[in-house]
Structure formats: structure tokens, C-alpha cells
DOTOR-539443 format. One record per atom (N, C-alpha, C): atom name; residue in three letters; x, y, z negated; residue number from 1. Coordinates in nm, 2 decimals, m for minus. Example, Ala and Ser with C-alpha at 12.3 -4.5 7.8 and 13.67 -1.06 7.14 Angstrom:
> N_ALA_1.32_m0.57_m0.78_1;
> CA_ALA_1.23_m0.45_m0.78_1;
> C_ALA_1.32_m0.33_m0.78_1;
> N_SER_1.28_m0.22_m0.71_2;
> CA_SER_1.37_m0.11_m0.71_2;
> C_SER_1.29_0.00_m0.79_2;
REM end
This chain:
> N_UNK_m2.46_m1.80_2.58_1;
> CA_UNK_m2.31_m1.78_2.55_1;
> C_UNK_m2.29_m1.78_2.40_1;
> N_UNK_m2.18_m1.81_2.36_2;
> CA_UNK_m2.18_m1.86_2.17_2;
> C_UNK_m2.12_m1.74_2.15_2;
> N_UNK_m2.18_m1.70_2.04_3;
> CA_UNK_m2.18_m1.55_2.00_3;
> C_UNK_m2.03_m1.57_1.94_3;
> N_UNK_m1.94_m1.68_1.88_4;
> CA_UNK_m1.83_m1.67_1.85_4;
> C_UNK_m1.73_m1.72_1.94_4;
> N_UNK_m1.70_m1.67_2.04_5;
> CA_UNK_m1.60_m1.73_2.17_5;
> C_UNK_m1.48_m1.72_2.12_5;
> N_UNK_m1.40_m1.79_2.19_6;
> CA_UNK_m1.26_m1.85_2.15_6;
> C_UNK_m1.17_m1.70_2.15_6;
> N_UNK_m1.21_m1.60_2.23_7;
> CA_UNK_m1.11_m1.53_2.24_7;
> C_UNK_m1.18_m1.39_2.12_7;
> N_UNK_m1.31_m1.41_2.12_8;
> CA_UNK_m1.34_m1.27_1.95_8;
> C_UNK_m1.26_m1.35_1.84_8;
> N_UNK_m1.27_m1.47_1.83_9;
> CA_UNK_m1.22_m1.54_1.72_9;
> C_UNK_m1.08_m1.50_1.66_9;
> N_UNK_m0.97_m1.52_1.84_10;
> CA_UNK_m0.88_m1.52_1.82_10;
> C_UNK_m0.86_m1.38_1.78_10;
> N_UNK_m0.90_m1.22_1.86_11;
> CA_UNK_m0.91_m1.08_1.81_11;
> C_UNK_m0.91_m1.06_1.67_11;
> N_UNK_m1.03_m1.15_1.63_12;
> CA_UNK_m1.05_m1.08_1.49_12;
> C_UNK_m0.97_m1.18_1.38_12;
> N_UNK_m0.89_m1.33_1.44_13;
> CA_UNK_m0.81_m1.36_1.36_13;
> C_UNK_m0.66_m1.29_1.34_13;
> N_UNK_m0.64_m1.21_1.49_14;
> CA_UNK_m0.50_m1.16_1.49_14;
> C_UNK_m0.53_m1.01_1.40_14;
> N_UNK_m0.64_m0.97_1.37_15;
> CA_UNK_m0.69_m0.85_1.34_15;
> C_UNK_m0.65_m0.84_1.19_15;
> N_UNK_m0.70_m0.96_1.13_16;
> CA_UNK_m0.71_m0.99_1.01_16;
> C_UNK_m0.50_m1.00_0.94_16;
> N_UNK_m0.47_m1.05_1.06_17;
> CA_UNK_m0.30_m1.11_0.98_17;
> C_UNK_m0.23_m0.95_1.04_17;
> N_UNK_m0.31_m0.88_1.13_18;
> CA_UNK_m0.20_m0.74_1.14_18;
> C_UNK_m0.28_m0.61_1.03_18;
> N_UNK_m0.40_m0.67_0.94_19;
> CA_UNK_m0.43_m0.57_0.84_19;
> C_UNK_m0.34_m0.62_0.75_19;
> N_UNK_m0.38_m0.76_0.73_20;
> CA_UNK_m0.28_m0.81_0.61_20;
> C_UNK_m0.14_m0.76_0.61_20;
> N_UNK_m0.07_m0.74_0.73_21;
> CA_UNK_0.06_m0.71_0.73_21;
> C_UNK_0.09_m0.53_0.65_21;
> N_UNK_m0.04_m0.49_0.72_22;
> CA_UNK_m0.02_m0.34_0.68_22;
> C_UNK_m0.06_m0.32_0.47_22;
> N_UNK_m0.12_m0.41_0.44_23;
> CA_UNK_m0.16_m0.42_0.33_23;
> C_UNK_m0.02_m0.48_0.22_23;
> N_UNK_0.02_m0.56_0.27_24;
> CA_UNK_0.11_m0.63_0.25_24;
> C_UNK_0.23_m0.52_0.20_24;
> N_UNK_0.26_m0.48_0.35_25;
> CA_UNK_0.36_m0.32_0.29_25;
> C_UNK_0.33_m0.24_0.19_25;
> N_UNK_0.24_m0.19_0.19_26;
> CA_UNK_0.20_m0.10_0.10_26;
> C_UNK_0.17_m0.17_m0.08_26;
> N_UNK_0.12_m0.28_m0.06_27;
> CA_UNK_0.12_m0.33_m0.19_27;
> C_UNK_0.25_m0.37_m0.24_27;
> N_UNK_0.37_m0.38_m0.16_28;
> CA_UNK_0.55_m0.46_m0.21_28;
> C_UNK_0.59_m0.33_m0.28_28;
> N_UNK_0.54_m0.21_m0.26_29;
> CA_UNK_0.57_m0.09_m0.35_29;
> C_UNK_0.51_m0.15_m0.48_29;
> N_UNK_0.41_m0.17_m0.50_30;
> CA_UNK_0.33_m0.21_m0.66_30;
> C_UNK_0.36_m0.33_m0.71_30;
> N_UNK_0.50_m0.44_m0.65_31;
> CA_UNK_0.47_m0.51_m0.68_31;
> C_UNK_0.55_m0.54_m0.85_31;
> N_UNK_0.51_m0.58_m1.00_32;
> CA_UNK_0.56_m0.56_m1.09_32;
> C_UNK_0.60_m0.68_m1.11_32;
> N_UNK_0.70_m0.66_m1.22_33;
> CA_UNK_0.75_m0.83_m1.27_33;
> C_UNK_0.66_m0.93_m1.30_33;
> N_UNK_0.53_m0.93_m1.35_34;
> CA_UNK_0.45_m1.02_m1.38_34;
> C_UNK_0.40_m1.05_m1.28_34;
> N_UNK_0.39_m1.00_m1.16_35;
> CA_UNK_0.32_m1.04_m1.05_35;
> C_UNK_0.42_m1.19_m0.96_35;
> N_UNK_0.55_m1.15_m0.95_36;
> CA_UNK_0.66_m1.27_m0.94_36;
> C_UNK_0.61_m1.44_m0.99_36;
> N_UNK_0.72_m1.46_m0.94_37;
> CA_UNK_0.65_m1.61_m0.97_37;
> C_UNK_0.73_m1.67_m1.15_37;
> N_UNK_0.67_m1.76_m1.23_38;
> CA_UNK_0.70_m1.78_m1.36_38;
> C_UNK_0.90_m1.82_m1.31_38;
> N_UNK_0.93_m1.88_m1.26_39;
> CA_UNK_1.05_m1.93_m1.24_39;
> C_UNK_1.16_m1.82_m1.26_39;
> N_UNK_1.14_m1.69_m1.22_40;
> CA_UNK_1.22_m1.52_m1.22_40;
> C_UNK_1.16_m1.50_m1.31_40;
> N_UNK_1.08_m1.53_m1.46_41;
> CA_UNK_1.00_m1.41_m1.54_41;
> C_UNK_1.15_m1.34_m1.59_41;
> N_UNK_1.21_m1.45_m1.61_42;
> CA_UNK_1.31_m1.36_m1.75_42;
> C_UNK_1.43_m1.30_m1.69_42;
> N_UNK_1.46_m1.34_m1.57_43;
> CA_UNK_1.56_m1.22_m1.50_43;
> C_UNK_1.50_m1.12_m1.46_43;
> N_UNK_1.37_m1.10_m1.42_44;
> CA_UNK_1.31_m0.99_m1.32_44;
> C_UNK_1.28_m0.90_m1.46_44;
> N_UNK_1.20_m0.95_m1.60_45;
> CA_UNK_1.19_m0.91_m1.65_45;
> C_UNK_1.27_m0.79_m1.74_45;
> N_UNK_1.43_m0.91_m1.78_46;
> CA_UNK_1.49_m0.79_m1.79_46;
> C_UNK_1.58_m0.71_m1.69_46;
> N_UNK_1.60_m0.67_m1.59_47;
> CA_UNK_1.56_m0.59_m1.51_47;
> C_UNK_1.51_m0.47_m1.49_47;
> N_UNK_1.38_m0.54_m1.50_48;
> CA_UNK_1.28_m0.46_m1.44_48;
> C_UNK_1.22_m0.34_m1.58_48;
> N_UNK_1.22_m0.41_m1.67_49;
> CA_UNK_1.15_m0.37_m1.87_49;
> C_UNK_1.25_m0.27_m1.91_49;
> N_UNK_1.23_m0.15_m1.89_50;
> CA_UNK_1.32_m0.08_m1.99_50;
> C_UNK_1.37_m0.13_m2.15_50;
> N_UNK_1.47_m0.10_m2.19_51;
> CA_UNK_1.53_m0.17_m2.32_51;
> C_UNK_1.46_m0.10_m2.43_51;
> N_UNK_1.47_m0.15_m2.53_52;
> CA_UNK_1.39_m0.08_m2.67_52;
> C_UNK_1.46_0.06_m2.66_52;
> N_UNK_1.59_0.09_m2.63_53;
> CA_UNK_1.66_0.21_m2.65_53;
> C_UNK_1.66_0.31_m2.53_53;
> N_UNK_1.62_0.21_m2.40_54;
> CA_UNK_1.62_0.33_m2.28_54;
> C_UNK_1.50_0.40_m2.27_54;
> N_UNK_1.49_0.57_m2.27_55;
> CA_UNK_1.39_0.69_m2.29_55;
> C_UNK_1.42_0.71_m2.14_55;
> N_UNK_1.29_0.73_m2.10_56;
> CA_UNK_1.33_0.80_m1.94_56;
> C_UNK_1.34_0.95_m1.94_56;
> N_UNK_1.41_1.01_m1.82_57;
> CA_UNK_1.52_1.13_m1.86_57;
> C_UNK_1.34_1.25_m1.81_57;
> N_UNK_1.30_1.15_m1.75_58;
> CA_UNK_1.15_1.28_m1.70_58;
> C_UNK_1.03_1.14_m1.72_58;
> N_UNK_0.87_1.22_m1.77_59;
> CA_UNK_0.75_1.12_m1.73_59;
> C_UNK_0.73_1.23_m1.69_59;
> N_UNK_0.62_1.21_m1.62_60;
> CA_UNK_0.49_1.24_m1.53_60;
> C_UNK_0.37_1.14_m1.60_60;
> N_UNK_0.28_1.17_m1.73_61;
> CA_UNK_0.20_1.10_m1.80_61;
> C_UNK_0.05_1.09_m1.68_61;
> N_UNK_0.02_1.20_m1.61_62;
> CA_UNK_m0.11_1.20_m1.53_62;
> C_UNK_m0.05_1.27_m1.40_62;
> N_UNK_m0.09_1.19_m1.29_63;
> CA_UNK_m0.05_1.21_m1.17_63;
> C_UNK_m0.21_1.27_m1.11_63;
> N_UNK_m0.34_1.29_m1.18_64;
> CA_UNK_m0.46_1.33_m1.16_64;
> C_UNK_m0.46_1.43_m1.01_64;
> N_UNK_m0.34_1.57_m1.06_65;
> CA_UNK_m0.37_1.66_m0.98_65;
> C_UNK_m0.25_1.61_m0.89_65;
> N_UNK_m0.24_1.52_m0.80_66;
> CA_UNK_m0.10_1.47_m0.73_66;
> C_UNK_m0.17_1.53_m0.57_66;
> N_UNK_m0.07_1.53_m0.47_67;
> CA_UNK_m0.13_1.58_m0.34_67;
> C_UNK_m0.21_1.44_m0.26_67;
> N_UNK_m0.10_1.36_m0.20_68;
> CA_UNK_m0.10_1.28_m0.13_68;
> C_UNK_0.05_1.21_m0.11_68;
> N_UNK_0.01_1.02_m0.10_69;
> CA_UNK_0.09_0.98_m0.08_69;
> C_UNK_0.06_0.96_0.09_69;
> N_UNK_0.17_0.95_0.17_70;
> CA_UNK_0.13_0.97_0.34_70;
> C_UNK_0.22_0.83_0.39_70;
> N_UNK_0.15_0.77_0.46_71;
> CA_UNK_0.23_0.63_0.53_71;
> C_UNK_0.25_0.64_0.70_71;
> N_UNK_0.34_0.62_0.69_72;
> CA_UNK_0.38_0.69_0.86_72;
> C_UNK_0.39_0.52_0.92_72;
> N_UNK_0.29_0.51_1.04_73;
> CA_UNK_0.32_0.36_1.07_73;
> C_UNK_0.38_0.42_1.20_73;
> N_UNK_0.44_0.28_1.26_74;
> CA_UNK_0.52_0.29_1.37_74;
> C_UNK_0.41_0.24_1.53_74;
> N_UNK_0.50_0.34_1.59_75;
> CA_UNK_0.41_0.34_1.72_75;
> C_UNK_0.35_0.17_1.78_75;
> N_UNK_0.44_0.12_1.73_76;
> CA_UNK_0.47_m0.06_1.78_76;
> C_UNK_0.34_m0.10_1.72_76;
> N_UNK_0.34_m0.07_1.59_77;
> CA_UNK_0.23_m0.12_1.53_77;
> C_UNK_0.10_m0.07_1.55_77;
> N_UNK_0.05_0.06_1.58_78;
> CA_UNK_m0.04_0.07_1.64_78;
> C_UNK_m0.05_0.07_1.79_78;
> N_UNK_0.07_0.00_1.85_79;
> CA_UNK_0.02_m0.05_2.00_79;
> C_UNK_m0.01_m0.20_1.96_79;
> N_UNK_0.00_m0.25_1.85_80;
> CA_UNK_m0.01_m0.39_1.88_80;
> C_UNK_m0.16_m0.41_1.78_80;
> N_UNK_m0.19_m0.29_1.71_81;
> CA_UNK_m0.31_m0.32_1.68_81;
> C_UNK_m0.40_m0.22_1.79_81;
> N_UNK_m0.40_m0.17_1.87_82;
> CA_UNK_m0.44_m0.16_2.00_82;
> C_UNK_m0.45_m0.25_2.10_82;
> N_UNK_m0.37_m0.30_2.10_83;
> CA_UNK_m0.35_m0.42_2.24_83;
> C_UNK_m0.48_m0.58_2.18_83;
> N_UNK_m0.49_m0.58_2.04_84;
> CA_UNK_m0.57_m0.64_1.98_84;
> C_UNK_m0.71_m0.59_1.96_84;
> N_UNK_m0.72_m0.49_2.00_85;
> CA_UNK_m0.90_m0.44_2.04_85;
> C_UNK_m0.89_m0.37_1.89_85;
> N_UNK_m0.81_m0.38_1.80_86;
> CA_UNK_m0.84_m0.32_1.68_86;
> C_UNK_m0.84_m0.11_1.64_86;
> N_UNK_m0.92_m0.05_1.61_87;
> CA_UNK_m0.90_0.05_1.59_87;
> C_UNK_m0.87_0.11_1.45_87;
> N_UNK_m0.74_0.13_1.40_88;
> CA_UNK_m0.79_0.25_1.29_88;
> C_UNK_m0.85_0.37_1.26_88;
> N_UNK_m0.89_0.37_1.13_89;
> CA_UNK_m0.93_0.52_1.08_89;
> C_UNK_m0.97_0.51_0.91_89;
> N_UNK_m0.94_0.70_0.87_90;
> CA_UNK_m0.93_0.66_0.73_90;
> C_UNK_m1.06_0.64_0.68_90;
> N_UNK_m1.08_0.63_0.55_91;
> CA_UNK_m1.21_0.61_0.48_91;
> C_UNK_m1.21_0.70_0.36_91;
> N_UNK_m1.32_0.75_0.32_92;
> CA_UNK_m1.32_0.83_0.23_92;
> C_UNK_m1.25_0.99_0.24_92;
> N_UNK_m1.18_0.96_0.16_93;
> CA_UNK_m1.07_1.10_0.12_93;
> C_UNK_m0.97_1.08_0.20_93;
> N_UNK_m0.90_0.99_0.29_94;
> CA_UNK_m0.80_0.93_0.36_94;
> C_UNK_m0.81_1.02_0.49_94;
> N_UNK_m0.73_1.08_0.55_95;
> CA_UNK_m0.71_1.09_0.65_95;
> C_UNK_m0.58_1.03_0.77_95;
> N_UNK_m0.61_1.04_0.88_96;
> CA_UNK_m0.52_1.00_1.01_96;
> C_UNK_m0.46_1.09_1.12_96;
> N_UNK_m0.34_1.12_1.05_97;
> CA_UNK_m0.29_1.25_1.18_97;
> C_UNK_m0.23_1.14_1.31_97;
> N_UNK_m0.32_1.12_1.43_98;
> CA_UNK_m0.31_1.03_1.52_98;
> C_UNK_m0.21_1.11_1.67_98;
> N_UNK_m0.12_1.24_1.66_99;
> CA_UNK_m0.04_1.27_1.67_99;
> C_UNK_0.12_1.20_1.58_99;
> N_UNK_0.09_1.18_1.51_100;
> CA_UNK_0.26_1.15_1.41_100;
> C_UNK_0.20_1.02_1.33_100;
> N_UNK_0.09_0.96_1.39_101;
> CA_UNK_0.09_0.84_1.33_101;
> C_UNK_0.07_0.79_1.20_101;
> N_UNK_0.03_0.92_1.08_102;
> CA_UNK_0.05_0.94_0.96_102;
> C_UNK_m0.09_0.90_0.87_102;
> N_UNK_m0.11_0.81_0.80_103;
> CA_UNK_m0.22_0.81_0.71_103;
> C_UNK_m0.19_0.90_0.58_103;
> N_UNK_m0.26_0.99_0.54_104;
> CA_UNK_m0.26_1.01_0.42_104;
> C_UNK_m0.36_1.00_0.32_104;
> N_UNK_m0.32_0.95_0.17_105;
> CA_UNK_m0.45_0.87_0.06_105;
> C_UNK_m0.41_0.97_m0.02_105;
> N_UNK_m0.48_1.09_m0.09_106;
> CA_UNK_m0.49_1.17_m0.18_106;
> C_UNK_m0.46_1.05_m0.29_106;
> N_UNK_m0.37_1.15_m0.37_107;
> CA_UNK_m0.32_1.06_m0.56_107;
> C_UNK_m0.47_1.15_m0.62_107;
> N_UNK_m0.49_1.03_m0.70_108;
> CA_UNK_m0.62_1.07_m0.82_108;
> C_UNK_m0.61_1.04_m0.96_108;
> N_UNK_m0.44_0.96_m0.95_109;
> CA_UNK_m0.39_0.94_m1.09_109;
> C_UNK_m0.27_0.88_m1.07_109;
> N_UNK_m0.22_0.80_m1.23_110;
> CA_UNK_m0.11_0.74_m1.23_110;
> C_UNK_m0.04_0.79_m1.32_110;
> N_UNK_0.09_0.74_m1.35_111;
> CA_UNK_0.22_0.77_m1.43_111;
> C_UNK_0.31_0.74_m1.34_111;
> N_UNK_0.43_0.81_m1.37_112;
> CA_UNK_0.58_0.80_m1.37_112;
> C_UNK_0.69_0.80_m1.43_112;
> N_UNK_0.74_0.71_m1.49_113;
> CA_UNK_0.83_0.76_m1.58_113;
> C_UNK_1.04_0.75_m1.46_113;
> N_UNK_1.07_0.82_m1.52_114;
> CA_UNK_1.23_0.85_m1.45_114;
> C_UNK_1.35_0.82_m1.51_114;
> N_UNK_1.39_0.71_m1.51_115;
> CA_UNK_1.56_0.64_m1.62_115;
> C_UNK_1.70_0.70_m1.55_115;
> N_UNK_1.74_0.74_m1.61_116;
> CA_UNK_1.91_0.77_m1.52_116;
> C_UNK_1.94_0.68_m1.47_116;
> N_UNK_1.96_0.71_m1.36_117;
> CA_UNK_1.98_0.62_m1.20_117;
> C_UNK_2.13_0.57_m1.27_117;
> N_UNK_2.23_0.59_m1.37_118;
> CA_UNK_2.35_0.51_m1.36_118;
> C_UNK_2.32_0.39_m1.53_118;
> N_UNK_2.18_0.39_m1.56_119;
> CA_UNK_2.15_0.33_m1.66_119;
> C_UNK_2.14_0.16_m1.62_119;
> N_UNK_2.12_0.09_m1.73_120;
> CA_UNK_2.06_m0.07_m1.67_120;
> C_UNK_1.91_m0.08_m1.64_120;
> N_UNK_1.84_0.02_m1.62_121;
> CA_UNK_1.73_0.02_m1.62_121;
> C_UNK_1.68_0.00_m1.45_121;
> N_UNK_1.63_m0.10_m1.43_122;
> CA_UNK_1.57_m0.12_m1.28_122;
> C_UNK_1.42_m0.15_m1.24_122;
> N_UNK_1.34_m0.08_m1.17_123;
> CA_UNK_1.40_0.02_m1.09_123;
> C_UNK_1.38_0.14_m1.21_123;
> N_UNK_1.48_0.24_m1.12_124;
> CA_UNK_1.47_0.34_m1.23_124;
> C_UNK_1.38_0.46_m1.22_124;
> N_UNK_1.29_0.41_m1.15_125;
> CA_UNK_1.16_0.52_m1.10_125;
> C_UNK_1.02_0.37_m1.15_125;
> N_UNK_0.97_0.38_m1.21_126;
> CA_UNK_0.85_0.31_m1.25_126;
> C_UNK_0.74_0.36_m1.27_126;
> N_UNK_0.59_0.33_m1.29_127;
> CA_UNK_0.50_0.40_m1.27_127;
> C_UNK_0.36_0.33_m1.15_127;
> N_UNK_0.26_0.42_m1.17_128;
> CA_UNK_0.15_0.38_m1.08_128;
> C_UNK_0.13_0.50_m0.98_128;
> N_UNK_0.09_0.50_m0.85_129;
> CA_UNK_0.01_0.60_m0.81_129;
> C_UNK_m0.12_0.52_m0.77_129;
> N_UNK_m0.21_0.57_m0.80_130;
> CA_UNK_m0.37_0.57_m0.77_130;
> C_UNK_m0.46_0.67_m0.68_130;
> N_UNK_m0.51_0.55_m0.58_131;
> CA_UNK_m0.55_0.67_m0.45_131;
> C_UNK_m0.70_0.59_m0.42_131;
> N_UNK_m0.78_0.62_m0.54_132;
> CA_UNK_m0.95_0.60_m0.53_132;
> C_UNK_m1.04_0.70_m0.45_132;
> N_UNK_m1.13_0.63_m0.35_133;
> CA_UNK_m1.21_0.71_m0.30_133;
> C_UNK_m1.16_0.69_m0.14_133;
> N_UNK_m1.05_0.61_m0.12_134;
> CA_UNK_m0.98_0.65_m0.02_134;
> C_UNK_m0.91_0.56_0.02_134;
> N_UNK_m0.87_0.48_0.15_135;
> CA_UNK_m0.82_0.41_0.25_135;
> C_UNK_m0.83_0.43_0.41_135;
> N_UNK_m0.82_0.32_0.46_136;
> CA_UNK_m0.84_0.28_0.58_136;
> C_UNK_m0.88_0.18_0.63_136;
> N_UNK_m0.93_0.18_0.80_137;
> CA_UNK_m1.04_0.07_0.88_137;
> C_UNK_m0.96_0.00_0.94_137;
> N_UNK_m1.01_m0.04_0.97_138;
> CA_UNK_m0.97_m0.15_1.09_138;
> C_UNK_m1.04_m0.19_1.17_138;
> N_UNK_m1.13_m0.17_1.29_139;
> CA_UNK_m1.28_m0.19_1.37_139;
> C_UNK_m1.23_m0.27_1.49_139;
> N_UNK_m1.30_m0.36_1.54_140;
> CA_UNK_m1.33_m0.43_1.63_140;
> C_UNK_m1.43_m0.48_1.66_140;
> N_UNK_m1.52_m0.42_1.78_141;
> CA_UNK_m1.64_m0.43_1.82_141;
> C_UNK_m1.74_m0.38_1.70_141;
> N_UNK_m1.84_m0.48_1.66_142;
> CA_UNK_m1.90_m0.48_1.55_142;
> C_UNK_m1.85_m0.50_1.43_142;
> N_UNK_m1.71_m0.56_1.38_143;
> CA_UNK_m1.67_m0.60_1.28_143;
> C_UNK_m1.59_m0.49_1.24_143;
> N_UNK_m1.60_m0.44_1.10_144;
> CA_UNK_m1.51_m0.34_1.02_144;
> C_UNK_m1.45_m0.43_0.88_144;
> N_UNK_m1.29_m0.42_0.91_145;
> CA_UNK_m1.22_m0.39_0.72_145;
> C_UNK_m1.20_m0.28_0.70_145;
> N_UNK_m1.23_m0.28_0.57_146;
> CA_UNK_m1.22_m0.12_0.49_146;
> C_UNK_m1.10_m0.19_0.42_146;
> N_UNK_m0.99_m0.12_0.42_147;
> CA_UNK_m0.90_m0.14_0.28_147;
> C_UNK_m0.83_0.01_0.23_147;
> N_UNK_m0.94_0.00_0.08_148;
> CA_UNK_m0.93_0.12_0.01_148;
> C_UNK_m0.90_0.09_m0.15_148;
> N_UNK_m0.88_0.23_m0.20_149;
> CA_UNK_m0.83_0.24_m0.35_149;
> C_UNK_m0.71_0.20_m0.38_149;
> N_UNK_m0.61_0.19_m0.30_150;
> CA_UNK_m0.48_0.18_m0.29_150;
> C_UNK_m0.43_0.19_m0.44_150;
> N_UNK_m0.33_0.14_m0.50_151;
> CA_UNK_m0.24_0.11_m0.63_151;
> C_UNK_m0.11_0.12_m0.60_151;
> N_UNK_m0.03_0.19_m0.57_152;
> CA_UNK_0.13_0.16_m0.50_152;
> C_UNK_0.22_0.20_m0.62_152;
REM end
């Protein structure tokens, strides 16, 4: 029998586009003006770039001692990464409350800086959080993704 059959293939190709999806989310939080495509640089930019004169009204310089950021996925989604043979679980420092569906990735760093929400400054919450040491699985059969060290 061929160790790659049409229907693991298909498992671990649908496995692959419903991690991506969950990765996907979680990175559209981090995503910054330079990451856009060159065609938006200079609208997104200013936007997005605080002005020479805008001071944000609070920082947060080190987010080191932060708790946890926690991602609550929806039941749909882990019936549909169920129904695909796929299992989650956290890695590292990451934990899975599999009652409320909740991942949480301990913060291990980051900034924040805070602009008066009635300024031109967008968004007016900017900043990194950093969650090293820590993610989530994705298992099917023999095959594992790890997606860890999150940047949001």
C-alpha cells in the first residue's frame, strides 16, 4: 500500500490550509505598514507613522513581566479541525483550556505605545507583544506543526 494515499495527502493538505488560517489571524494583528504591498506605502504610511509632533498619551517600554495574550477559537473551528483528523495542543509555555476553547501564549516582551484615540494617529494603540518559548500543534497521525514564538 503507498505510504502516501490520496486521502493522508488530502488530511494533511486540508491540515496545513486550516493552520494557515489560524496563523493567518493571529499574525493580521502584527501586521505593519511595511509589510503592505509598495502601491499603499505612502497612504498606509501616513496613517499608520505617528507625526513628528504626535507623543503617545501612555508607553509601556517592556512588556517582559506581561501575563498572557489568550485566543479563544470557535467551536466550528475546532470541529472542523477535528473532523480533519487534526489535533491541537500548546507547546512550550502555551497552554489549552479545552473547556472554553482558549489558547493562552505567556507575553515575554514588547512595547506599547497609546495616541489619543481623537488624534490623526492610526492605529492609535501600536506596539509588539512577544510570546517566545510558546505556541501551538497541530497533530495528525505521525505528522506534527509546531507554530510558536508568536509576534502579534
Amino acid at each position: 500500500m503507498n505510504a502516501f494515499s490520496r486521502k493522508k495527502i488530502t488530511k494533511v493538505g486540508l491540515g496545513l490550509v486550516a493552520s494557515g488560517a489560524l496563523v493567518f489571524s493571529l499574525a493580521a494583528c502584527s501586521m505593519d505598514s511595511n509589510s503592505g504591498s509598495t502601491e499603499s506605502t505612502t497612504s498606509a504610511s501616513a496613517s499608520a507613522e505617528p507625526s513628528a509632533e504626535a507623543t503617545p498619551v501612555a508607553s509601556l517600554p517592556d512588556l517582559s513581566n506581561g501575563v498572557d495574550t489568550q485566543v479563544t477559537v470557535d467551536q466550528s473551528f475546532v470541529d472542523a479541525l477535528t473532523s480533519l483528523g487534526l489535533t491541537p495542543a500548546p507547546v512550550g509555555t502555551g497552554t489549552f483550556d479545552g473547556a472554553t476553547g482558549t489558547f493562552a501564549f505567556p507575553i515575554t516582551g514588547g512595547n506599547v505605545d497609546y495616541y489619543d484615540p481623537s488624534s490623526d494617529v492610526r492605529p492609535y494603540v501600536q506596539g509588539e507583544l512577544d510570546h517566545d518559548g510558546s505556541g501551538l500543534s497541530l497533530t495528525a497521525g505521525d505528522t506534527t506543526v509546531e507554530l510558536t514564538d508568536f509576534r502579534i
